[in-house]
FISE-979166 format. One record per residue (C-alpha): residue number from 0; residue in one letter; x, y, z. Coordinates in steps of 0.1 Angstrom, whole numbers, plus 5000, padded with zeros to 4 digits. Layout:
BEGIN
<NUM, A, <X, Y, Z>>
...
This chain:
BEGIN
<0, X, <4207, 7536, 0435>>
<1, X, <4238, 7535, 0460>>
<2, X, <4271, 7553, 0457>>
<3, X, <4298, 7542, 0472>>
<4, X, <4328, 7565, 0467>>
<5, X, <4357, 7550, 0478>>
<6, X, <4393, 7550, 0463>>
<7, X, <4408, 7511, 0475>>
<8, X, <4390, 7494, 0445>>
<9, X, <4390, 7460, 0471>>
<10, X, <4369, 7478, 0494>>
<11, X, <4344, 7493, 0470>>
<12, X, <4339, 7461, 0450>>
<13, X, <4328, 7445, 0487>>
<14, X, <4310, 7473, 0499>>
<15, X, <4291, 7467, 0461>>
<16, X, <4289, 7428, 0473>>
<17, X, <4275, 7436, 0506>>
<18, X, <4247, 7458, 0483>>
<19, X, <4241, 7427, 0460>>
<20, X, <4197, 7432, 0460>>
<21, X, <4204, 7473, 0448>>
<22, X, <4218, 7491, 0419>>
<23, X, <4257, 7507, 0432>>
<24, X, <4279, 7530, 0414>>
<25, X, <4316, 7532, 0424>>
<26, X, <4332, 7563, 0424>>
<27, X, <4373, 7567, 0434>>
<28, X, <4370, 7601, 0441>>
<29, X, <4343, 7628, 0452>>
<30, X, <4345, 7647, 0420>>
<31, X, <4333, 7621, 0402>>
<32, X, <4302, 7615, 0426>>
<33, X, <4294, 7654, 0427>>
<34, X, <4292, 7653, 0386>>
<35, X, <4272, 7625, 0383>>
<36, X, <4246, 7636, 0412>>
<37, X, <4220, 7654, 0396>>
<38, X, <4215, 7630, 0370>>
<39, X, <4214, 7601, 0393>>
<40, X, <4204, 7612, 0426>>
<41, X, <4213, 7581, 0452>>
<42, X, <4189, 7568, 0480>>
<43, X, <4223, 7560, 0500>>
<44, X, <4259, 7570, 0500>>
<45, X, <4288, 7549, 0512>>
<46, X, <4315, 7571, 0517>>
<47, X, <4354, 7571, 0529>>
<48, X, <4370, 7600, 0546>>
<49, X, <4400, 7600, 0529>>
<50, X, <4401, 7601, 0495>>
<51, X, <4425, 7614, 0472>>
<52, X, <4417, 7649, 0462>>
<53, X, <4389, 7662, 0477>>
<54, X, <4382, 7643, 0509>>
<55, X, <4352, 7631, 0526>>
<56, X, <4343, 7659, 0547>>
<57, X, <4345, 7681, 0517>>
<58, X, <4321, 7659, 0497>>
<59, X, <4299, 7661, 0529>>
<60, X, <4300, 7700, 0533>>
<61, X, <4292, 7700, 0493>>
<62, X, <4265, 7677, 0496>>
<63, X, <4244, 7698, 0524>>
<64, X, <4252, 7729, 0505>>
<65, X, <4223, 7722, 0481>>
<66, X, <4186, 7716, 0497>>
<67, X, <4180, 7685, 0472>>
<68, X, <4214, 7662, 0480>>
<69, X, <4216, 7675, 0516>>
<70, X, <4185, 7649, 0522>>
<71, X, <4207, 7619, 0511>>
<72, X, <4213, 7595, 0539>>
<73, X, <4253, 7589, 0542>>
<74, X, <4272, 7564, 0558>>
<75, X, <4308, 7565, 0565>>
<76, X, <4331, 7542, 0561>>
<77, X, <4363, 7551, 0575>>
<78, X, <4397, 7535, 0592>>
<79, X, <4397, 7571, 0616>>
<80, X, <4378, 7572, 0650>>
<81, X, <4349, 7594, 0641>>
<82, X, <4322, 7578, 0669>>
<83, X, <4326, 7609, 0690>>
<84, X, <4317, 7631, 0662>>
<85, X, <4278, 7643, 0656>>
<86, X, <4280, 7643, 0616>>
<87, X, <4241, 7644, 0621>>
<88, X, <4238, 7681, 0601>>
<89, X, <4256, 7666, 0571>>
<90, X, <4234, 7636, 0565>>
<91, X, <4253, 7612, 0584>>
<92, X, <4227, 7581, 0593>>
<93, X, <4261, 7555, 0602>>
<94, X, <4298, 7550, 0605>>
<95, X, <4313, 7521, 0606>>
<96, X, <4355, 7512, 0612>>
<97, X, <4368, 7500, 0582>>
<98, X, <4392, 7474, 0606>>
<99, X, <4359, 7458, 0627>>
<100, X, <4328, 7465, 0601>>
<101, X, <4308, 7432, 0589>>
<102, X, <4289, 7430, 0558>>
<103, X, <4257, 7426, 0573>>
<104, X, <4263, 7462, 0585>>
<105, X, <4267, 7473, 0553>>
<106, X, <4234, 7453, 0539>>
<107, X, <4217, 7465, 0573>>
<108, X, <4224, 7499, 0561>>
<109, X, <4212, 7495, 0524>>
<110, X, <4183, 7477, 0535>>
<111, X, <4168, 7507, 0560>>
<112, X, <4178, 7540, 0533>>
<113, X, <4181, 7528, 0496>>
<114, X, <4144, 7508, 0504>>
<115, X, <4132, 7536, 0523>>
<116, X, <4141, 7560, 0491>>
<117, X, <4127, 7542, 0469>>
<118, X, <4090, 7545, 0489>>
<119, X, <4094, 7576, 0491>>
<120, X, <4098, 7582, 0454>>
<121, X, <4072, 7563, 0445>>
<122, X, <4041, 7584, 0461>>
């Protein structure tokens, strides 16, 4: 399973496109992701900065908060410069620019985490 939180519905529906061979779930807003977690832990997370209400960083300081979702790979996928950043402690495995990203990034990404997640919950 994949999130992809992200509020511009075009973007989310190509992330979703790029993820074609796994199960997604869109969510608009980080709220929404946070309830639905537990019952549906991801093996990946797509996920925009900023986002109305809460926004990115906050669903990224939520998400290490709790031993379980802090082991959840997350790529951003943002319009700000963020490649100077080390996002390393809150699961960040990959950001890519909104303006420049392919979707063979984005399939790269799902291909190496949501695979390697589902190994590793099946031993």
């Amino acid at each position: 399973m994949i999130y992809i939180i992200e509020d511009d519905k075009i973007m989310a529906e190509c992330i979703a496109k790029a993820c074609k061979d796994y199960e997604t779930k869109i969510f608009s807003n980080a709220i929404e992701a946070m309830a639905n977690i537990d019952q549906n832990m991801p093996g990946l997370i797509f996920l925009d900065i900023l986002l109305s209400g809460p926004d990115g960083f906050t669903f990224l300081n939520e998400l290490a908060s709790y031993s379980d979702t802090a082991k959840i790979p997350v790529v951003i996928i943002s319009s700000l410069n963020l490649k100077d950043q080390d996002l390393s402690e809150y699961g960040v495995v990959g950001k890519l620019n909104k303006d420049t990203m392919y979707p063979k990034e984005i399939t790269a990404y799902a291909k190496r985490f949501a695979d390697q997640s589902l190994h590793s919950s099946s031993h």
